[in-house]
Structures are given as structure tokens and as C-alpha cells.
C-alpha positions in Angstrom: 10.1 -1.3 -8.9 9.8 0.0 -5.3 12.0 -1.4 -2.7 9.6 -2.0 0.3 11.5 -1.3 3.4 11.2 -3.6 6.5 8.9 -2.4 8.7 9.9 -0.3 11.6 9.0 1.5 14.8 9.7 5.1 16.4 12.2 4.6 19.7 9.9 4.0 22.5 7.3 2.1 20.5 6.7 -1.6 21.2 4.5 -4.0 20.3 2.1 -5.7 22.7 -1.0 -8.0 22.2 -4.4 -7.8 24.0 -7.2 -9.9 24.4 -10.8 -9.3 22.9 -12.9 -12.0 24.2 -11.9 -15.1 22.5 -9.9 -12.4 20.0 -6.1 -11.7 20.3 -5.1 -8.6 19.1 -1.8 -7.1 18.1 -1.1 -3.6 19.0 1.4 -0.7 19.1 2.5 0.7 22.7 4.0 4.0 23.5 4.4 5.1 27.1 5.3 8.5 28.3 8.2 8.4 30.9 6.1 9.8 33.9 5.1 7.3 36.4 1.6 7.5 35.2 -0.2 8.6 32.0 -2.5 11.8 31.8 -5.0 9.7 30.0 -4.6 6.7 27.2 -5.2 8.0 23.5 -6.7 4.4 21.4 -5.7 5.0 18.0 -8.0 3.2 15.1 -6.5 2.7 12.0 -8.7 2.9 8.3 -9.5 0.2 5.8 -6.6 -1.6 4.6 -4.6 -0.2 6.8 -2.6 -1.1 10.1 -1.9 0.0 13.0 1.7 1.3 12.1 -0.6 4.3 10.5 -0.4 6.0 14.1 3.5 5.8 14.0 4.5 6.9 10.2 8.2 6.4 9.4 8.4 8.5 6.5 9.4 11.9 8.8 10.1 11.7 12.6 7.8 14.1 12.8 4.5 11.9 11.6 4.1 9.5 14.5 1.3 9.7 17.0 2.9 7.3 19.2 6.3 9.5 20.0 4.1 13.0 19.9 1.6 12.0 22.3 3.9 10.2 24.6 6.2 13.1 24.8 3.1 15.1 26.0 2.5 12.2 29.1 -0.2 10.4 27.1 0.2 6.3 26.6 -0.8 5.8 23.2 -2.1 2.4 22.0 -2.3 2.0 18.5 -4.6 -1.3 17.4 -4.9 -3.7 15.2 -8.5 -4.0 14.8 -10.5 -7.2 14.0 -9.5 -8.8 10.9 -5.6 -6.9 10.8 -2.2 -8.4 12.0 -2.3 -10.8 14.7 -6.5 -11.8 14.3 -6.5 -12.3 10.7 -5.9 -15.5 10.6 -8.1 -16.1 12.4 -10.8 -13.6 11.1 -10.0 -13.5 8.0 -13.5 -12.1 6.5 -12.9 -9.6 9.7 -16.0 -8.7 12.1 -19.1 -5.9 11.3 -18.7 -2.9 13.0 -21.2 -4.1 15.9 -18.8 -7.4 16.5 -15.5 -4.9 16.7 -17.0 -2.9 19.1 -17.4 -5.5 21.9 -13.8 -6.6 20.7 -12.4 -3.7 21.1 -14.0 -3.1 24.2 -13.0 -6.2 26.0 -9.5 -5.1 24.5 -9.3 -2.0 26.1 -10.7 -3.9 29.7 -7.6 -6.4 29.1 -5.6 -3.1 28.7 -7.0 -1.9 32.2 -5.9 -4.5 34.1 -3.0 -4.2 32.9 -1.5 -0.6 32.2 -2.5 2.8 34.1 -4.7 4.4 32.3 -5.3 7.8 33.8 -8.2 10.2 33.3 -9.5 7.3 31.0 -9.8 6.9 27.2 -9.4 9.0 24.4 -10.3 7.6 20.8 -8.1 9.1 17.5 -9.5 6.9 14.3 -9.2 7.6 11.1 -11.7 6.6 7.6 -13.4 3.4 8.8 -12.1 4.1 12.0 -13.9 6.6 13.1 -17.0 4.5 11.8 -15.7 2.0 14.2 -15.4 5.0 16.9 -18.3 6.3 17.2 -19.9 2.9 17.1 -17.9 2.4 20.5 -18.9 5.4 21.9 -22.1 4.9 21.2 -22.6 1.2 22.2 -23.4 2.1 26.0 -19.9 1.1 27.7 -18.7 4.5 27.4 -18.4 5.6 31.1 -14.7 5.8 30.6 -14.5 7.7 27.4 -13.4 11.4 27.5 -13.9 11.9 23.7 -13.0 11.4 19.8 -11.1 13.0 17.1 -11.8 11.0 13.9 -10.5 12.2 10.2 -11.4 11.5 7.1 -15.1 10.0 7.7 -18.1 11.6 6.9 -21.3 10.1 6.9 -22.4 10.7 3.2 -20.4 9.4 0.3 -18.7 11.4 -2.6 -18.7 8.3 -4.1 -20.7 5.3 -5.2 -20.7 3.1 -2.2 -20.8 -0.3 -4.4 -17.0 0.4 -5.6 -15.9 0.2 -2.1 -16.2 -3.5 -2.4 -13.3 -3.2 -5.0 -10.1 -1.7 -3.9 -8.0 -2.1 -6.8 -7.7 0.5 -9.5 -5.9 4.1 -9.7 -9.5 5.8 -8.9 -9.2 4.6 -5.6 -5.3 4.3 -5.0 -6.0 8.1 -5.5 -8.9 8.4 -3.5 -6.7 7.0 -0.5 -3.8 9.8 -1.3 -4.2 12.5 -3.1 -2.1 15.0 -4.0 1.9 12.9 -3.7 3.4 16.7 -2.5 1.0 16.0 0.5 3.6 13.2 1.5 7.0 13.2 2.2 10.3 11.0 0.1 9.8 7.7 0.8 5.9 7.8 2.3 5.2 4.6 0.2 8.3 2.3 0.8 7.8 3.1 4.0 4.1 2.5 4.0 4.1 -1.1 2.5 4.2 -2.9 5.3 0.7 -1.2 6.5 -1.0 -2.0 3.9 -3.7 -4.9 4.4 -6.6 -6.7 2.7 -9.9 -5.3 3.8 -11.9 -8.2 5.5 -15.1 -8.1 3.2 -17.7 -8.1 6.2 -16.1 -5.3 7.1 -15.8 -3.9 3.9 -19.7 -4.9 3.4 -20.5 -2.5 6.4 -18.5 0.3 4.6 -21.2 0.3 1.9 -23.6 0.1 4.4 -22.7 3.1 6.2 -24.9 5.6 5.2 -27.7 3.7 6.6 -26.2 2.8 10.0 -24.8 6.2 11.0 -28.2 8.2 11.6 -28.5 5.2 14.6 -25.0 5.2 16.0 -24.8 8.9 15.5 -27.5 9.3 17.9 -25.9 7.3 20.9 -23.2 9.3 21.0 -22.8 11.4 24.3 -19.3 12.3 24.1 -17.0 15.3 22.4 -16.4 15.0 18.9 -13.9 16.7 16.6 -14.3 15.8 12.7 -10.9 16.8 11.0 -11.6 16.7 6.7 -8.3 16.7 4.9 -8.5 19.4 2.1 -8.1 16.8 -0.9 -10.8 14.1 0.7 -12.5 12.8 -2.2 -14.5 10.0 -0.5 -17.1 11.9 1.9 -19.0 15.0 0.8 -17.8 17.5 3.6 -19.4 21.0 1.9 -21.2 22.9 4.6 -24.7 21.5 3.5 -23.4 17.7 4.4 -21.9 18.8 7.7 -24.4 20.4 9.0 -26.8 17.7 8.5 -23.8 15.2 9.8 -23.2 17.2 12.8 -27.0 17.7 13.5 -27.4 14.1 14.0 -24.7 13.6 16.6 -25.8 13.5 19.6 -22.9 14.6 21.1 -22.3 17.7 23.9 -20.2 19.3 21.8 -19.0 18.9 17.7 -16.2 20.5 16.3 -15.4 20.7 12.5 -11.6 21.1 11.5 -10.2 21.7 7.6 -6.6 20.3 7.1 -5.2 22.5 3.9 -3.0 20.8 1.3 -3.5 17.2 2.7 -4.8 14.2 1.3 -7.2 11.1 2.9 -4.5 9.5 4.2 -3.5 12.8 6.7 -1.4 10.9 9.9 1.1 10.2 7.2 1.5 13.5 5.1 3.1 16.5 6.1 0.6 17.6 8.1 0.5 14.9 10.4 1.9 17.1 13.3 -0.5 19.6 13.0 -3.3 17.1 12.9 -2.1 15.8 16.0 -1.4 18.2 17.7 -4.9 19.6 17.0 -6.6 16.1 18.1 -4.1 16.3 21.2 -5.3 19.9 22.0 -8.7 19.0 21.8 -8.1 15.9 24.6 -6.9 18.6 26.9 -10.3 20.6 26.6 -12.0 17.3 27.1 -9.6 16.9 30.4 -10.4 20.3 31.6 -14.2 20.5 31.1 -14.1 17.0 33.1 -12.4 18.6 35.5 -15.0 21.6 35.8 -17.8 18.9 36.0 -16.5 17.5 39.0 -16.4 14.4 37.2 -12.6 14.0 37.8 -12.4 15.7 40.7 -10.3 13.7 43.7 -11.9 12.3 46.4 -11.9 13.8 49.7 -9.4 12.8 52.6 -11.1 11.7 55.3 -11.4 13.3 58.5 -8.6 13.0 60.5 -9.6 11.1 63.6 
């Protein structure tokens, strides 16, 4: 029997709620200790997951939350629509169209709030990133530098009907792949995380295929698509990403292989490269706003 740990969180990491319309939802807060952030990273947790996915307790190196704070980034970690503080009251969980205005209205409340810098930067992982590039896509983007999404592709290497069952050891494997990928104590410390997929959500899951080709093509920001070397649930061979790539929309698409890691890659060993990777590619988001002019400061007025 495995002794399930209580959950806890990185120092500096506190939990805060938001409001999403009529929706409250719980979330994870880091904050860097400069007076103002360079920019806010959202961080979108997967299916049956929670937001503690950003902020891994296995290995102080894993969390999101500490990296990207310590580099002068706020990170907010949510709970999306159907997890932790809204599943009670959602408990069959929104369609990917319904989480998007949630989340949006979220990250609003968040504004009004909380500095947020340059703007917005999205990290999601699996359903996620579905959830992601549905948000960038949506037409309330104006405030969005970019996305790093891993472990979502847009063509399944498996049947999508067996996605509306997650029990068996097909899929527990499917979710983890090889256990050297993780370090001691990755599931006792991962048990509080773990949460029923709402089924509308999990119905737009099987319906993903179909919906992408439209979302894909809203999508006017910078996106990076990281495929963990043992991802067994999205066909990433260079036929499948071209074609997934070519239908982004998307100034600029970057492809990124992380060896000797399994689906679940923000809590394995090579969490830190991963993040520092999606981190890195934030910057070059930062900087080509900067060249734009989009970001550039306003003049002072003449001095009278």
C-alpha cells in the first residue's frame, strides 16, 4: 500500500482564488521578489490532473512555480473548470469553448488585481494545451505573448473512444511511462493531484481531432510543441507534425523532443530542462515584442 503524503507547496507558493464569471476558481501563486513581474506565465494543468502539476514535490528541482519566479516571472498555476475549488460546483466540468471565457474572465480578475507585466504567457500541458490554444484563438488575445504546450498533439495514437475510460494499466501507462523518468516518491507525492476528469470535458477530448483544424486556425501567437520521448497518446512522427504545424496559424511554430521522459514531463526528471526551454522561449517572445514596437514605452512629453 502507498502512503499518500499530504499535499504540499514549494516556499513562496500560495494559494489564491479568482473569479471566472459566476465561476470561482482555485489557483497556485508564485511571485518573483522584484517590485514588478517581467510578464505572468498561466500554467494549465492536463486531464485528471491539478494544478499542483506546475509545482512537483518529488525533487525541488521540478516546480514551475519556484523556477519561473526566481527568473522575475509571477507564475499562476490554475485550477481549471471542473478541478479543486469549481467542482462542486461543476462537477460534469465545462467544454473547452465554456473554459475559455472562464478562464478569460479569470485572468481579467487576475488583472485587476496583480501586475502583470509585458502580459501573458500560457505553459499547458495534455488537455491543456487543447484548452490553450482554444484561448488564444478565441479573439481576446491582445494580451497574449505566446504558448508552450507539451504532450498534445492533434492526432491520436490511440483510439479516442477509451479516453472516456481512465481506469486500466493501458492508460495509467499511457499517463507515465517509463518509472526511471520519475524521481523516489513521484507518486506519493503526486496523489493529491490526481482528479476525476469532468466527462464534458472528457467528451471534448474524443472530440478533438475534429475541433482542432478550427481552433488551430485562429491562432496568431508563437507556439512551441514540446513531445516527451515516451508519449504514447499523440502520433508526433514527422508526417503528423508537419501536417499539425501546417495548420497553425501561428507567426512562428517550434517543435521540441524531450529524451527519456514520459507524458507526464513537469514531474519527471526532466522537468527543469523543459522549463527552462518553455521559459527561454517566453524571452524570444519578449524580445521580438520589443523589436515590433509593440512593447515599446511611450514617449515623455515635451517638456513645456
Amino acid at each position: 500500500m502507498v502512503r499518500v503524503l499530504p499535499e504540499t507547496l514549494s516556499p513562496g507558493v500560495r494559494r489564491i482564488t479568482l473569479q471566472g464569471g459566476d465561476v470561482t476558481l482555485s489557483a497556485l501563486l508564485a511571485e518573483p521578489a522584484t517590485p514588478a513581474p517581467r510578464a505572468v506565465v498561466v500554467a494549465l494543468h492536463g486531464g485528471g490532473m491539478r494544478a499542483g502539476y506546475f509545482d512537483g514535490q518529488a525533487h525541488p528541482d521540478l516546480s514551475l512555480m519556484t523556477l519561473g519566479a526566481g527568473l522575475g516571472y509571477t507564475v499562476l498555476s490554475v485550477d481549471r473548470p471542473g478541478y479543486g475549488r469549481s467542482a462542486a460546483l461543476l462537477p460534469d466540468g465545462q467544454t473547452l469553448t465554456e473554459q475559455s471565457v472562464t478562464l478569460h474572465r479569470a485572468l481579467d480578475h487576475f488583472t485587476s488585481r496583480y501586475a502583470v507585466g509585458a502580459g501573458f504567457f500560457l505553459v499547458a500541458h495534455s488537455y491543456g494545451g487543447k484548452l490553450a490554444l482554444t484561448a488564444a484563438g478565441d479573439g481576446r488575445n491582445a494580451g497574449l505573448l505566446g504558448l508552450d504546450m507539451s504532450g498534445c498533439g492533434h492526432r491520436y495514437a490511440v483510439d479516442p473512444d477509451g479516453l472516456l475510460d481512465a481506469r486500466g494499466a493501458r492508460l495509467w501507462m499511457r499517463n507515465w511511462g517509463p518509472l526511471r523518468s520519475y524521481p523516489p516518491d513521484t507518486f506519493r507525492t503526486s496523489a493529491t493531484l490526481v482528479a476525476p476528469m469532468p466527462a464534458r470535458e472528457r467528451r471534448d477530448a474524443v472530440r478533438w481531432p475534429d475541433l482542432f483544424p478550427g481552433i488551430a486556425a485562429k491562432v496568431r501567437v508563437p507556439v512551441r510543441l514540446t513531445f516527451a520521448a515516451h508519449e504514447d497518446y499523440w502520433l508526433h512522427d514527422e508526417d503528423s507534425l508537419a501536417d499539425l504545424t501546417a495548420r497553425l496559424a501561428a507567426p512562428r511554430v517550434l517543435v521540441d523532443r524531450v529524451p527519456d521522459a514520459g507524458h507526464n514531463v513537469s514531474l519527471g526528471w526532466a522537468a527543469r530542462s523543459y522549463h527552462l526551454k518553455a521559459l527561454a522561449f517566453l524571452e524570444e517572445c519578449l524580445a521580438c515584442r520589443a523589436v515590433s514596437g509593440r512593447s515599446a514605452p511611450t514617449p515623455a512629453a515635451p517638456a513645456a
